[in-house]
DSSP file (Angstrom, degrees, kcal/mol; ACC not computed):
  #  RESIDUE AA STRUCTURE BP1 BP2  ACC     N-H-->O    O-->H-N    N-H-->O    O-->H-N    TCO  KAPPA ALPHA  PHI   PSI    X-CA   Y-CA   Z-CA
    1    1 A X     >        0   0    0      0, 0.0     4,-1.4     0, 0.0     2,-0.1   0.000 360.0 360.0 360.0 -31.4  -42.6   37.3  -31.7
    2    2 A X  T  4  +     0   0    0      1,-0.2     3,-0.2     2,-0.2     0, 0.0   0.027 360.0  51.9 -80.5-114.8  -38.9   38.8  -29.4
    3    3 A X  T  > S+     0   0    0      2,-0.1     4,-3.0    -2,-0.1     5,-0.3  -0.529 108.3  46.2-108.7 -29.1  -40.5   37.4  -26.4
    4    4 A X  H  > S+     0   0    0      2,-0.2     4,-3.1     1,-0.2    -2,-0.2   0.955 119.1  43.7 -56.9 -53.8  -41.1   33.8  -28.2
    5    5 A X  H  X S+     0   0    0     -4,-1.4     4,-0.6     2,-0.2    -1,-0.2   0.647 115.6  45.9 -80.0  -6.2  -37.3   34.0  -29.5
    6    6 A X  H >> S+     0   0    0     -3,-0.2     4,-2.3     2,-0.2     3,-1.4   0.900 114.9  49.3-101.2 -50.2  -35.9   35.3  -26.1
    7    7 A X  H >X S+     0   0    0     -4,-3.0     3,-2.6     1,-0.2     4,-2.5   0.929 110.3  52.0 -43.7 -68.1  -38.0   32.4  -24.3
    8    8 A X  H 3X S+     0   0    0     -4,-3.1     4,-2.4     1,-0.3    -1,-0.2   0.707 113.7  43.1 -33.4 -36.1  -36.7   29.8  -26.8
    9    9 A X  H << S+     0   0    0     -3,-1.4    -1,-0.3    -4,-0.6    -2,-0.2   0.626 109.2  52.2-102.8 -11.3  -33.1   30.8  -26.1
   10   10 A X  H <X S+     0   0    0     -3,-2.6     4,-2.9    -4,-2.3     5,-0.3   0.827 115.8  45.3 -72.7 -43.3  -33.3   31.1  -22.2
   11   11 A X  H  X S+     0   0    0     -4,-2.5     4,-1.5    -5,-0.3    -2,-0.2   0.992 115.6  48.6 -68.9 -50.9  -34.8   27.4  -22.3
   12   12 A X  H  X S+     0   0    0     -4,-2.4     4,-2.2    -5,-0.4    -1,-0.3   0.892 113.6  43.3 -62.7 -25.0  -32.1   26.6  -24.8
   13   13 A X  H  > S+     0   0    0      2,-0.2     4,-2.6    -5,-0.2     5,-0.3   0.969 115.4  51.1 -83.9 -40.8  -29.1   28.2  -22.4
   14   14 A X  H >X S+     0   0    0     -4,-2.9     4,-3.0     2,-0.2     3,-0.6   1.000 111.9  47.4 -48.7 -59.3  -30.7   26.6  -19.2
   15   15 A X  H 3< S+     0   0    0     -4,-1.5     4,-0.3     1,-0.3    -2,-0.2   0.751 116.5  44.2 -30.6 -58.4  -30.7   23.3  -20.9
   16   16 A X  H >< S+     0   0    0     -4,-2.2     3,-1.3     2,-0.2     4,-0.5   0.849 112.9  45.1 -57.0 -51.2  -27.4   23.9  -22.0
   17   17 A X  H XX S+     0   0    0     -4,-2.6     4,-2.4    -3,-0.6     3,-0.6   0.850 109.7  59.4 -75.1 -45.8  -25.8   25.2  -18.9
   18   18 A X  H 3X S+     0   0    0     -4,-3.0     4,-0.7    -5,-0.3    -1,-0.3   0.638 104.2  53.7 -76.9 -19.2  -27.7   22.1  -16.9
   19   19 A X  H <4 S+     0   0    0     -3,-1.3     4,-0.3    -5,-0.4    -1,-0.2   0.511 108.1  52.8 -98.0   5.6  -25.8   19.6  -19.2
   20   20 A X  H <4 S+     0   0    0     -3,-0.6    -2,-0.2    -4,-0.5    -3,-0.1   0.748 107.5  45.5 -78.6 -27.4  -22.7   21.1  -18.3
   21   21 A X  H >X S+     0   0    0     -4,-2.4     3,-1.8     1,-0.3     4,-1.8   0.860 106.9  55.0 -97.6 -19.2  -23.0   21.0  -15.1
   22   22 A X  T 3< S+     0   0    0     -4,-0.7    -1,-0.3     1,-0.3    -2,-0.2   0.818 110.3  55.9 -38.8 -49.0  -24.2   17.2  -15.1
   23   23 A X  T 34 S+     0   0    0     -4,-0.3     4,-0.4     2,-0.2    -1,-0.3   0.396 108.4  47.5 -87.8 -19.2  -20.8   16.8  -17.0
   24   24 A X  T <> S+     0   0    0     -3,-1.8     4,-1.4     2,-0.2    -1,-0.2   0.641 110.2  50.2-100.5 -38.4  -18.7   18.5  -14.1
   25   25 A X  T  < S+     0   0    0     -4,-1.8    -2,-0.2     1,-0.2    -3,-0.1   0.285 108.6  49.5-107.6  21.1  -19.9   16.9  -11.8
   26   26 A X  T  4 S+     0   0    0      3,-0.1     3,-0.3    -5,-0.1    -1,-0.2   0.605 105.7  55.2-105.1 -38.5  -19.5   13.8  -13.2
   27   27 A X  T  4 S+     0   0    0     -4,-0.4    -2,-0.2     1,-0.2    -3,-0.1   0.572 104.2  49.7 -85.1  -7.7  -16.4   14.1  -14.0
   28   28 A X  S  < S+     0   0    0     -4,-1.4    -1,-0.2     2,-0.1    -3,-0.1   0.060  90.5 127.3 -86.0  22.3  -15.1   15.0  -10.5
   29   29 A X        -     0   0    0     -3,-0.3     2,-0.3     1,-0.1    -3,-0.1  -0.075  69.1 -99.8 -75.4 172.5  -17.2   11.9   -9.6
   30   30 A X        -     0   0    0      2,-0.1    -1,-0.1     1,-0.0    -2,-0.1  -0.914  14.2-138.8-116.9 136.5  -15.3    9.0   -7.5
   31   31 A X        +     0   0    0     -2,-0.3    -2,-0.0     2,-0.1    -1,-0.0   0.248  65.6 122.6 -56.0   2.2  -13.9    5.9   -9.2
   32   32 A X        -     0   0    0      1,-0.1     2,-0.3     4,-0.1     6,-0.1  -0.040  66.2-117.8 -60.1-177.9  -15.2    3.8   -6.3
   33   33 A X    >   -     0   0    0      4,-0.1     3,-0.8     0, 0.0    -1,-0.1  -0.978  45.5 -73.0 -84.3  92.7  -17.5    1.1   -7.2
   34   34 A X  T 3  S+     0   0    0     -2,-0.3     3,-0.1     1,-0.2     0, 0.0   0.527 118.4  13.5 -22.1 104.7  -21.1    1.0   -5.8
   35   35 A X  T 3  S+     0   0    0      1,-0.4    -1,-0.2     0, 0.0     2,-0.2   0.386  96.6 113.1 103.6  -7.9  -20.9    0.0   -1.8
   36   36 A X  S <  S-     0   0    0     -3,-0.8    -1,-0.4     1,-0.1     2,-0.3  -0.435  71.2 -94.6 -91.1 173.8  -17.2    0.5   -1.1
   37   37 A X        -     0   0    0     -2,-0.2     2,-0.9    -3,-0.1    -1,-0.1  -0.555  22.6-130.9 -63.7 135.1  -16.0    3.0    1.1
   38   38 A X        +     0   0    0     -2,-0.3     2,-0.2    -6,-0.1    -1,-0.1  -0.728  41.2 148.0 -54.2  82.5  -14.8    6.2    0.3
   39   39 A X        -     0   0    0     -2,-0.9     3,-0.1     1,-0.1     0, 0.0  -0.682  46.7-137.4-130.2 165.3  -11.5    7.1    1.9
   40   40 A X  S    S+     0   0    0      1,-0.2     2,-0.4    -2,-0.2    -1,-0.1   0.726  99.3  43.9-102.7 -34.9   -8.7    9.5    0.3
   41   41 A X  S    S-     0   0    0      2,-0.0     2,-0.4     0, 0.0    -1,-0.2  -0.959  87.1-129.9-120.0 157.0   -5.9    6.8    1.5
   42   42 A X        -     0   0    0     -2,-0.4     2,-1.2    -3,-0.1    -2,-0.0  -0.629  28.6-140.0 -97.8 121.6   -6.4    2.7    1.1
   43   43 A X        -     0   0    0     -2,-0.4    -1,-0.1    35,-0.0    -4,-0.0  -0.632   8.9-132.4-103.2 135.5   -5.7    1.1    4.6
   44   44 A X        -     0   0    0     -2,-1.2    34,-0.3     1,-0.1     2,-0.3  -0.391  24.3-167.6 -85.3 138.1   -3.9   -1.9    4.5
   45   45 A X        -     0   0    0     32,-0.1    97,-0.6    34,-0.0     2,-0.3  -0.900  10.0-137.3-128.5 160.3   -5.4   -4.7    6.7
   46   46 A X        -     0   0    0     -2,-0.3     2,-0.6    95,-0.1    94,-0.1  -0.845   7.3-143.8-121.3 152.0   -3.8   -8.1    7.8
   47   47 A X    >   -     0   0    0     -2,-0.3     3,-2.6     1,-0.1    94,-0.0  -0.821  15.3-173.0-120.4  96.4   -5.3  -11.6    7.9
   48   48 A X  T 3  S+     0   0    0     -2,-0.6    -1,-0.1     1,-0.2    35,-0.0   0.823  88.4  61.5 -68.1 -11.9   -4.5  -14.0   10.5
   49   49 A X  T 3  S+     0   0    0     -3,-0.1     2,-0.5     2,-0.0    -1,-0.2   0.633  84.1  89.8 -68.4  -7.8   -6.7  -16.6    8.5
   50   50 A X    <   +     0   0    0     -3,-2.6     2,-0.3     3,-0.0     5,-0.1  -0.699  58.4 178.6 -96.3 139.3   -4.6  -16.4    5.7
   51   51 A X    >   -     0   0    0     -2,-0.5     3,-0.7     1,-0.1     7,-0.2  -0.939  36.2-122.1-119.4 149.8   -1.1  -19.1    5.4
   52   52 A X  G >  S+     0   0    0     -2,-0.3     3,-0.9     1,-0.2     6,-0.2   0.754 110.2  58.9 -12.5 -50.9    1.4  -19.5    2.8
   53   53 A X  G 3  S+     0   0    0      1,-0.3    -1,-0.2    -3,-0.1     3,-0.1   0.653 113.8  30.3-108.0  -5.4    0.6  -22.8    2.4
   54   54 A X  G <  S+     0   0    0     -3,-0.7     2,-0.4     1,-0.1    -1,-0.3   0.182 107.2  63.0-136.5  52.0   -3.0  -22.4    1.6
   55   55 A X    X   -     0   0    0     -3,-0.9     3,-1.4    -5,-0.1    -1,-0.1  -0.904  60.8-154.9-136.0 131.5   -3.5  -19.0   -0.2
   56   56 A X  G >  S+     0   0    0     -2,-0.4     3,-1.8     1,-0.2     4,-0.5   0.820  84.4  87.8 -73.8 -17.6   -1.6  -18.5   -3.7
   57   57 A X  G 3  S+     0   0    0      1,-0.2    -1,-0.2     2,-0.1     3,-0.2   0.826  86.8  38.5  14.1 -82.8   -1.8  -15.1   -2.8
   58   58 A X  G <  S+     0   0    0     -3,-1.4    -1,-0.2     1,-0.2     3,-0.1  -0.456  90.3 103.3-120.0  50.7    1.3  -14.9   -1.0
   59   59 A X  S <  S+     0   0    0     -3,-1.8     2,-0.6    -2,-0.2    -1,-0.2   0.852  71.8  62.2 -88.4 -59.2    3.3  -17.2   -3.3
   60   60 A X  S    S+     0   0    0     -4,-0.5    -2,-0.1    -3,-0.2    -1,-0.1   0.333  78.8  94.9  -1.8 -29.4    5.0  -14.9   -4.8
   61   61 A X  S    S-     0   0    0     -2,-0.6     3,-0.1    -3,-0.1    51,-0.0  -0.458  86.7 -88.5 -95.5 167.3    6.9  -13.3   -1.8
   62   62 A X        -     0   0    0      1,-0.1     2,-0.3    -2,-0.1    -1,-0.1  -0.360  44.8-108.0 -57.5 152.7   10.5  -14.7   -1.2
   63   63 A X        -     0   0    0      1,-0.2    -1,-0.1    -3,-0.1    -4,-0.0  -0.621  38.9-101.1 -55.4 138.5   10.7  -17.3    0.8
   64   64 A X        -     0   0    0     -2,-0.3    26,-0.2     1,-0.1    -1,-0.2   0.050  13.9-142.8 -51.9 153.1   12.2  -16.7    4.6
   65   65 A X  S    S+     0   0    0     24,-2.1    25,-0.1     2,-0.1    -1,-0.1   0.891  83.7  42.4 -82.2 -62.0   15.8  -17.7    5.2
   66   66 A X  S    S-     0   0    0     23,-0.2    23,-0.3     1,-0.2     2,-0.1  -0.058 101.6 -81.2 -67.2 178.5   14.7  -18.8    8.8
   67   67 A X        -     0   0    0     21,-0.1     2,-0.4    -3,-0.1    -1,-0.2  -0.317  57.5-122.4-103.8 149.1   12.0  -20.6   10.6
   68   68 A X        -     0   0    0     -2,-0.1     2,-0.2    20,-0.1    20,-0.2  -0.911  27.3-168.1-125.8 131.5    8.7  -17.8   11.2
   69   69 A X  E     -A   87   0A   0     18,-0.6    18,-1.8    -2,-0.4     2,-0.7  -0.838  26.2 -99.7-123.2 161.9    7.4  -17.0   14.3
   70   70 A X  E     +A   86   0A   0     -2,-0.2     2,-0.3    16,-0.1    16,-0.2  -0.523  50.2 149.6 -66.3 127.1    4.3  -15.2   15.9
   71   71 A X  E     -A   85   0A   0     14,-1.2    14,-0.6    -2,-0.7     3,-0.1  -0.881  45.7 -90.3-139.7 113.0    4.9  -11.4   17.1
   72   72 A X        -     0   0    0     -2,-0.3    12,-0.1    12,-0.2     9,-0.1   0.172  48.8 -72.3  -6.8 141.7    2.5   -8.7   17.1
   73   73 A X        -     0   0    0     10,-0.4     3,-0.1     8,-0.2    -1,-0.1  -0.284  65.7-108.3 -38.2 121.4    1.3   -5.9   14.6
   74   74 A X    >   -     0   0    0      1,-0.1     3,-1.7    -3,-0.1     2,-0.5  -0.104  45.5 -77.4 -33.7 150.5    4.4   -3.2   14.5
   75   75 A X  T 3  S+     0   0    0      1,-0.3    44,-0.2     3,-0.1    43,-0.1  -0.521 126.7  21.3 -58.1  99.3    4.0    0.4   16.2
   76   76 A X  T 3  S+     0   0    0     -2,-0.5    -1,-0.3     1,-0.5    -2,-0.0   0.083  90.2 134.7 119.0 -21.9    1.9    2.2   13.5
   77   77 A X    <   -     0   0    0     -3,-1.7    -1,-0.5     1,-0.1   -32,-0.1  -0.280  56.6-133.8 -55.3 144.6    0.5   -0.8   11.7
   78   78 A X        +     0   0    0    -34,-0.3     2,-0.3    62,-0.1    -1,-0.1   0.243  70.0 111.3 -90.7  15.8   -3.2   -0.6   11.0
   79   79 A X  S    S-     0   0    0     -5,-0.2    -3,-0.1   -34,-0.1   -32,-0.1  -0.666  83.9-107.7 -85.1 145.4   -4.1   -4.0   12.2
   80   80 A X        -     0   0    0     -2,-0.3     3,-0.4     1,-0.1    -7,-0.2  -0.369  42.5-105.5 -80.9 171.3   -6.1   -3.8   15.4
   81   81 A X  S    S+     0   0    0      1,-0.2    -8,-0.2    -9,-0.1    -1,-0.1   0.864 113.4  64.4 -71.2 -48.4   -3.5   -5.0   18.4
   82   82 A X  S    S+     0   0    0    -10,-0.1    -1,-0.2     2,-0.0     2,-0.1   0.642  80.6  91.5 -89.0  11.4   -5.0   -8.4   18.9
   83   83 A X        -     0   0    0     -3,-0.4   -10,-0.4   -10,-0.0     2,-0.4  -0.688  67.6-147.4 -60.6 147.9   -4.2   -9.8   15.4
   84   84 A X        -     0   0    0    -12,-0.1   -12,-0.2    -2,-0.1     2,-0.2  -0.978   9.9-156.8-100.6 145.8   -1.2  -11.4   15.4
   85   85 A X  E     -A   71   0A   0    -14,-0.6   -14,-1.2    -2,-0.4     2,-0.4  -0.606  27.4-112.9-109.6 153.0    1.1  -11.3   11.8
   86   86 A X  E     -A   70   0A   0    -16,-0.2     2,-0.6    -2,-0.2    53,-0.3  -0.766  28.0-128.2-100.3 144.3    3.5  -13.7   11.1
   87   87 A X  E     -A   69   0A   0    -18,-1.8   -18,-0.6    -2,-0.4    51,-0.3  -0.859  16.8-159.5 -85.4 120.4    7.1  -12.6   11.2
   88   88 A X  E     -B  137   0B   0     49,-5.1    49,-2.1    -2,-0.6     2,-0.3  -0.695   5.8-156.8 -84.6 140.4    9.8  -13.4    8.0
   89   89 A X  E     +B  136   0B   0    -23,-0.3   -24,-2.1    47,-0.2     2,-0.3  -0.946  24.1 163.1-122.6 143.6   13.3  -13.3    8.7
   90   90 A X  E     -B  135   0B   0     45,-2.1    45,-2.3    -2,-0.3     2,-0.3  -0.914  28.0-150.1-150.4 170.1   16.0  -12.5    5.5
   91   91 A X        +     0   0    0     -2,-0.3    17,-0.4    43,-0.2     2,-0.2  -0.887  29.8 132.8-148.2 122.3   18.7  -11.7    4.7
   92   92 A X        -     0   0    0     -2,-0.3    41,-2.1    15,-0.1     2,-0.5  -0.666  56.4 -68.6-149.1-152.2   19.9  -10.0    1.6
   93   93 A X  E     -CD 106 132B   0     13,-1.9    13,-0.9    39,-0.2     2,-0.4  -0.952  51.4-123.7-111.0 107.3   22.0   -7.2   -0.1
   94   94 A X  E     -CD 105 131B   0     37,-2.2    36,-1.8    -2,-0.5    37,-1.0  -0.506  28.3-175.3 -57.9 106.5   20.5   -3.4    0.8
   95   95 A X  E     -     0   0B   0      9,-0.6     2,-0.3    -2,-0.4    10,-0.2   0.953  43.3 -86.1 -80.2 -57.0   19.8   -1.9   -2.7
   96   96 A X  E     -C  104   0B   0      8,-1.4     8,-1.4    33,-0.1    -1,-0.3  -0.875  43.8 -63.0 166.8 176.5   18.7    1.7   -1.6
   97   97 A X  E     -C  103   0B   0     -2,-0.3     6,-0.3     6,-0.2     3,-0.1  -0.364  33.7-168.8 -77.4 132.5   16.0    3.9   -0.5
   98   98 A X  E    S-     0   0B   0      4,-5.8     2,-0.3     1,-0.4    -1,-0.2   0.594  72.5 -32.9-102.5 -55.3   13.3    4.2   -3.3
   99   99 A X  E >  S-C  102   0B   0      3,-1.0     3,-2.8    -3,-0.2    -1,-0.4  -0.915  88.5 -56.0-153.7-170.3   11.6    7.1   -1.4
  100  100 A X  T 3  S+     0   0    0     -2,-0.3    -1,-0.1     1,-0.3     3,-0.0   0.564 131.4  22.4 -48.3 -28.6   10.9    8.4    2.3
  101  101 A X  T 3  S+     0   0    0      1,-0.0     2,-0.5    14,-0.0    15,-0.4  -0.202 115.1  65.5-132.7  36.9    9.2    5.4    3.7
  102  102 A X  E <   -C   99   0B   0     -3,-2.8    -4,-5.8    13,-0.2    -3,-1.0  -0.894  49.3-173.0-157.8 137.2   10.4    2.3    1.3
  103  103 A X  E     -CE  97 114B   0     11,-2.1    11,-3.5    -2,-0.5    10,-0.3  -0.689  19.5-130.9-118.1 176.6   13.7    0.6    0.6
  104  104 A X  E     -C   96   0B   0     -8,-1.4    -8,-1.4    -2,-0.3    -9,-0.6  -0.926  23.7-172.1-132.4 127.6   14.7   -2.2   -2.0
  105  105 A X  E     -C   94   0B   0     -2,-0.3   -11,-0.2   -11,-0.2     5,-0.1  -0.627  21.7-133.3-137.6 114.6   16.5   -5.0   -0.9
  106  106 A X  E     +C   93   0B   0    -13,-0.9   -13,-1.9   -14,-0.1     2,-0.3   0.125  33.3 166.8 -48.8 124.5   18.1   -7.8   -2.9
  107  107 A X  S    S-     0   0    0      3,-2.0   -15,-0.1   -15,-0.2    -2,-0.1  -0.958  70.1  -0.8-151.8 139.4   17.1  -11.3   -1.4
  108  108 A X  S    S-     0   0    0    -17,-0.4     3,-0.1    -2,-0.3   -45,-0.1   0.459 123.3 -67.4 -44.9  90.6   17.8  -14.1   -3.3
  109  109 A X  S    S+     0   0    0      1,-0.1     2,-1.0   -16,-0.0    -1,-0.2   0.163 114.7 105.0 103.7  26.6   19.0  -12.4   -5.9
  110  110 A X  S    S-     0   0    0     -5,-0.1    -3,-2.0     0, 0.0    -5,-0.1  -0.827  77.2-115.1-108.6 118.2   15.2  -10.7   -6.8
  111  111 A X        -     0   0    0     -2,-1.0    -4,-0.2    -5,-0.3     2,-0.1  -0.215  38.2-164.5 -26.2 153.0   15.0   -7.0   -5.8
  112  112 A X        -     0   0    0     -6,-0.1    -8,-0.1    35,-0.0    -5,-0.1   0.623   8.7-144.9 164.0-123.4   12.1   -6.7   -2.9
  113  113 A X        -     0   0    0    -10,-0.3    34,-0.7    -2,-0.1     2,-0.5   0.209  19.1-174.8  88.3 105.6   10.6   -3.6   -1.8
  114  114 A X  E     -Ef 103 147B   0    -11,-3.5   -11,-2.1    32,-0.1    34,-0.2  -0.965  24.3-127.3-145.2 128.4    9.7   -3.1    1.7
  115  115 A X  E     - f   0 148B   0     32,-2.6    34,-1.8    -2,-0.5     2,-0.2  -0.201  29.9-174.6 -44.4 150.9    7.9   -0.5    3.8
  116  116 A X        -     0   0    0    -15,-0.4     2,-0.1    32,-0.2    34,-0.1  -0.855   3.8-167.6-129.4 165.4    9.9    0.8    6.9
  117  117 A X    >>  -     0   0    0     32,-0.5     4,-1.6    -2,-0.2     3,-1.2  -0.547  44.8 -65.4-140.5-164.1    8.8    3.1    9.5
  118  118 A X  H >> S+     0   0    0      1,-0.3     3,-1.5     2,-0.2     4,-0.9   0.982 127.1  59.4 -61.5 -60.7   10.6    5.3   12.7
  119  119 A X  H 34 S+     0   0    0      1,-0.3    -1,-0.3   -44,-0.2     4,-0.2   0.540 117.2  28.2 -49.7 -17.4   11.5    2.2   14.5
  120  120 A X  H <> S+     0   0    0     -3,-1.2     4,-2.3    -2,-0.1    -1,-0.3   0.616 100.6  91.7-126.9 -19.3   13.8    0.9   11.5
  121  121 A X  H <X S+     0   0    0     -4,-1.6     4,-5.2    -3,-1.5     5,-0.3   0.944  83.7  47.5 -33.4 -59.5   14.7    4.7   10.0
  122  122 A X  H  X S+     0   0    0     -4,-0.9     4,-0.9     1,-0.2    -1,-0.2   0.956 117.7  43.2 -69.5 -35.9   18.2    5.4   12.0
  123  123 A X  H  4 S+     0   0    0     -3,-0.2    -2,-0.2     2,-0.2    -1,-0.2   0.904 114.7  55.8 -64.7 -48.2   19.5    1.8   11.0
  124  124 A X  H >< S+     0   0    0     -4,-2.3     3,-2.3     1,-0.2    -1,-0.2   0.992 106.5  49.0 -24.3 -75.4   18.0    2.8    7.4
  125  125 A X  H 3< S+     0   0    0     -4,-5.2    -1,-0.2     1,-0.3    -2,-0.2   0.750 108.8  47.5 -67.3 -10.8   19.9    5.8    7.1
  126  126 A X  T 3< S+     0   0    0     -4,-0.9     2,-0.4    -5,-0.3    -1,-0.3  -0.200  88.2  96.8 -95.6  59.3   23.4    4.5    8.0
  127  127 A X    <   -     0   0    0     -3,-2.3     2,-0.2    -2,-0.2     6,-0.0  -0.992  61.5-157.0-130.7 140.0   23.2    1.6    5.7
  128  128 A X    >   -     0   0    0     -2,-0.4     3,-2.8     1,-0.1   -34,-0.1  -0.642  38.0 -62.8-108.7 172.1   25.0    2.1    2.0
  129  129 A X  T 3  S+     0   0    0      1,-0.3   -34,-0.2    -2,-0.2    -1,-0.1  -0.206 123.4  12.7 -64.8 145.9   24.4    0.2   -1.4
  130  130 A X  T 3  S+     0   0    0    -36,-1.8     2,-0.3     1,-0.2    -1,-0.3   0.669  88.4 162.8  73.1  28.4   25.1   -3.5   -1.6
  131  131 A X  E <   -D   94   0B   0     -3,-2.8   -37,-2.2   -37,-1.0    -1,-0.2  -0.646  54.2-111.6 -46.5 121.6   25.4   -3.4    2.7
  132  132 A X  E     -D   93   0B   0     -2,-0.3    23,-0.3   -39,-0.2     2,-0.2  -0.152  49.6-167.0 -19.4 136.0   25.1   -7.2    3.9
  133  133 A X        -     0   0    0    -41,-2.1     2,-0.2    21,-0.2    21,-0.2  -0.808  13.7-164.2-127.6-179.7   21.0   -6.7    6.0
  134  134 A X  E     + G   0 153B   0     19,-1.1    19,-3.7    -2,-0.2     2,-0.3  -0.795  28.8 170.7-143.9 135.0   19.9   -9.1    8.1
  135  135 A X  E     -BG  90 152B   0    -45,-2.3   -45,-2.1    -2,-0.2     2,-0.3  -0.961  39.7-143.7-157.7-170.2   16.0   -8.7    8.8
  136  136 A X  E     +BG  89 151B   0     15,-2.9    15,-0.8    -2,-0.3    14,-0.5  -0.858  31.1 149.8-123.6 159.6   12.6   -9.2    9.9
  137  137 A X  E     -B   88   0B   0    -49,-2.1   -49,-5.1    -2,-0.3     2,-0.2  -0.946  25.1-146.3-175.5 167.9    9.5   -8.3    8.3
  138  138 A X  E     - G   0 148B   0     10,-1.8    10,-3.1   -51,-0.3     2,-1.1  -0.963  35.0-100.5-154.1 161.6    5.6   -9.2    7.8
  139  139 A X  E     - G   0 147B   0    -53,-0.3     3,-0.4    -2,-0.2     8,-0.2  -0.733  34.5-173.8 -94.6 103.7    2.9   -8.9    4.8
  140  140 A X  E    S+     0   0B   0      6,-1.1     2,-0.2    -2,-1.1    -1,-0.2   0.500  74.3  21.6 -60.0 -20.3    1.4   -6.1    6.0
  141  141 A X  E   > - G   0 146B   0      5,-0.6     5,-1.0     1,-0.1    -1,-0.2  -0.619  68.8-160.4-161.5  96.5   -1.4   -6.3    3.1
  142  142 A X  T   5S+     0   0    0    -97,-0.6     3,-0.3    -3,-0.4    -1,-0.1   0.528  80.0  56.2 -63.8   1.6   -1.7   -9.6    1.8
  143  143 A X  T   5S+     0   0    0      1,-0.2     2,-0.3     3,-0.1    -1,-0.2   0.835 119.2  29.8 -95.2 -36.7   -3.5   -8.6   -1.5
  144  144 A X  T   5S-     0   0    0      2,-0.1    -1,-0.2     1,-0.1    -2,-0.1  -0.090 113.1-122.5-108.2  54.6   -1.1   -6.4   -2.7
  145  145 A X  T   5 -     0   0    0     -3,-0.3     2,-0.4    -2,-0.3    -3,-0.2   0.365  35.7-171.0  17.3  43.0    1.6   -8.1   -1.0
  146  146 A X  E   < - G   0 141B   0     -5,-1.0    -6,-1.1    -7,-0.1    -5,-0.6  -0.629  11.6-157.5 -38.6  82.2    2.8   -5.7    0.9
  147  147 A X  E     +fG 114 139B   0    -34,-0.7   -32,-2.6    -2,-0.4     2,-0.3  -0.500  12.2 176.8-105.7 131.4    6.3   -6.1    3.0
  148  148 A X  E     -fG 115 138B   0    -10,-3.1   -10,-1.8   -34,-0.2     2,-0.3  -0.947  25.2-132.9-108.2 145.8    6.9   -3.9    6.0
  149  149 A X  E     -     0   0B   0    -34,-1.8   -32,-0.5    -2,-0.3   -12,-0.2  -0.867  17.7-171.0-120.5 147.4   10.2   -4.6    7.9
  150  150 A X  E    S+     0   0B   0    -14,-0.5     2,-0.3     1,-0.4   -13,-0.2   0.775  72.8   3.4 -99.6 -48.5   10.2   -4.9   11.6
  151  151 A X  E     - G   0 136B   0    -15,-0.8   -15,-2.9     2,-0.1    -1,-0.4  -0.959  54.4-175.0-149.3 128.7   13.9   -5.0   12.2
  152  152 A X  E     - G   0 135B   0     -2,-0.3     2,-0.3   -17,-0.2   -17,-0.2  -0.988   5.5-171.2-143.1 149.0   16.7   -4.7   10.1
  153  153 A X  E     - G   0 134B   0    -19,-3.7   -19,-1.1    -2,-0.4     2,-0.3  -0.880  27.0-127.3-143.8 140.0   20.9   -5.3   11.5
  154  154 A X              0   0    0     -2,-0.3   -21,-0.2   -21,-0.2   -22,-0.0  -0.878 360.0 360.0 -78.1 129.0   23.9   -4.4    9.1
  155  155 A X              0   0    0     -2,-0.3   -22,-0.1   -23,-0.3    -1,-0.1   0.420 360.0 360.0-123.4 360.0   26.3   -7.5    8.9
C-alpha cells in the first residue's frame, strides 16, 4: 500500500513540475507572430516605391520648406546603397536633444523628432534651445515614419 501512495505522488510531482515548466517556458516565449523574423533590434528599411503623393502613410510628416531632391542612403543607414531616399529640406527652431541619438525640432510650429548620427553630432552639440536650424533629412522607415537628418546648419 506505501509503494502505491509514493507511486501516486511521484506521478503527481512529475506532472506538476512538467506544467511548470510548460509555463516557463512559455512565458519567456517571443511575442513575434508566426513567420516573422526573430531579431532583438527592428531594422528600419526604406522604399523607393513609396511617394507622398500616393501613400497616406507619409501624410502626416511636415511638409518640406524647399523643393526634394534624390541623394543616397546616409553613412550607417540600413538601406542597401542602391536605393535611393528622397531628401527633405526644413527649417525650424532646435528644441533639444531627447536622448543620445534623437533631437526635437520645432517646424512649423509642431515639435518633430529626428534621428541623427556621427556625421550631424558636432553641429548637434553646439546648437542651444530655440537655435534658428536649417536642414536636410529623409523617412528612414516609412511605417513608423521615421525622420533621420542628413545635414543640419545653425542660422
Amino acid at each position: 500500500m506505501k509503494n502505491v501512495k509514493t507511486y501516486k505522488s511521484s506521478k503527481m510531482l512529475l506532472m506538476l513540475l512538467c506544467g511548470m515548466l510548460i509555463l516557463v517556458l512559455a512565458a519567456c516565449g517571443n511575442d513575434k507572430k508566426a513567420g516573422e523574423e526573430s531579431s532583438s533590434t527592428p531594422i528600419p528599411t526604406v522604399s523607393p516605391s513609396l511617394s507622398p503623393s500616393t501613400s497616406p502613410a507619409l501624410s502626416p510628416i511636415p511638409s518640406p520648406t524647399t523643393d526634394v531632391t534624390q541623394t543616397p542612403a546616409p553613412t550607417g543607414s540600413t538601406a542597401p546603397e542602391n536605393e535611393a531616399a528622397k531628401t527633405l529640406k526644413g527649417e525650424g527652431s532646435y528644441t533639444g536633444q531627447e536622448d543620445s541619438h534623437t533631437v526635437e525640432i520645432t517646424m512649423n510650429g509642431e515639435p518633430t523628432s529626428f534621428q541623427f548620427g556621427d556625421d550631424t553630432a558636432a553641429v548637434i552639440d553646439g546648437l542651444k534651445k530655440n537655435d534658428h536650424v536649417e536642414f536636410e533629412y529623409i523617412v528612414s522607415d516609412p511605417e513608423s515614419k521615421q525622420l533621420t537628418l542628413t545635414k543640419i546648419v545653425k542660422k
